[in-house]
Structure formats: structure tokens, C-alpha cells
C-alpha positions, 0 to 999 in steps of 0.5 A: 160417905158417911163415918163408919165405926172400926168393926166396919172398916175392919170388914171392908178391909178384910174384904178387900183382901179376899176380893184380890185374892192374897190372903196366903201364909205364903203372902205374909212376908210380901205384907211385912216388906209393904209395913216397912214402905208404908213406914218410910212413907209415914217418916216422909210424911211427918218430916214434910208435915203433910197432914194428907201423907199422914192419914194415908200412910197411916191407914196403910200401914193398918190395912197392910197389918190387917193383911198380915193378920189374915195371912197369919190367921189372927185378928187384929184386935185380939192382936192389939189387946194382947199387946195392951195386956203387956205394956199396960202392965209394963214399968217404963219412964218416958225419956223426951216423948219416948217410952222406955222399959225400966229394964232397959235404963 
């Protein structure tokens, strides 16, 4: 299969999810609760470091977020923008590889 750009894998995923039918506000905080095992498994994935693990946790977390997104009726990328706006904006210190708002120290 050959490389596919972002806005492709978008559809495919957003496809997805109205192939299996559970795109519902009803649904979203089933898609919460799956961020939050796909996080856990990403965590798992980084201590063992098994590169495998980590590319398929990471790209469940995105669908499962797409997902969400749907269920909410955003999208995603103005979702990724929106918050670029903000912490690119945002005064912060990066404290042993962690970013930290200035407010915050």
C-alpha cells in the first residue's frame, strides 16, 4: 500500500466509523474511555520499548480522537489548530523535557 497524505487517512478513518455506525453524541464518552486504554497501552508500550506497540497505540489514540470529534461534530484539524493558537502563544519553561506554563512555576 502505497503512503498516503494526512487528509487521506482522515477519510478513511471518518469512513470507518460511518461503515460501523457509532457515530453518536451518545457514543462519546464510550470514545473517551477507549483514549484512556489506548493511552495505557501507549504507556506499556514506551516502557517495554517496543516500537510495534508504539506506532499502533499511537494511531489508536488519533482514530479513537477522530472519533470523538465526530461524535461531537468537530474537526479534528481545526481542533489541532485551535489548540496550536493557544500554546504557541502560551509563555512556558521546559523543565527535564517537560513544558510547563510560566503561570504555573
Amino acid at each position: 500500500m502505497k503512503n498516503q497524505n494526512f487528509e487521506e487517512l482522515q477519510t478513511r478513518t471518518q469512513n470507518w466509523f460511518k461503515e460501523k455506525g457509532i457515530i453518536s453524541p451518545e457514543n462519546v464518552f464510550k470514545q473517551y474511555t477507549k483514549l484512556a486504554e489506548e493511552s495505557g497501552e501507549l504507556a506499556g508500550a514506551i516502557f517495554r520499548n517496543n516500537i510495534p506497540d508504539q506506532k499502533d497505540a499511537i494511531g489508536d489514540l488519533y482514530i479513537t480522537l477522530e472519533g470523538v470529534c465526530l461524535d461531537l461534530g468537530l474537526n479534528f484539524q481545526d481542533c489541532v489548530e485551535t489548540a496550536l493558537n493557544v500554546i504557541e502563544k502560551r509563555k512556558t519553561k521546559t523543565i527535564n523535557g517537560k513544558v510547563m506554563k510560566v503561570e504555573e512555576l
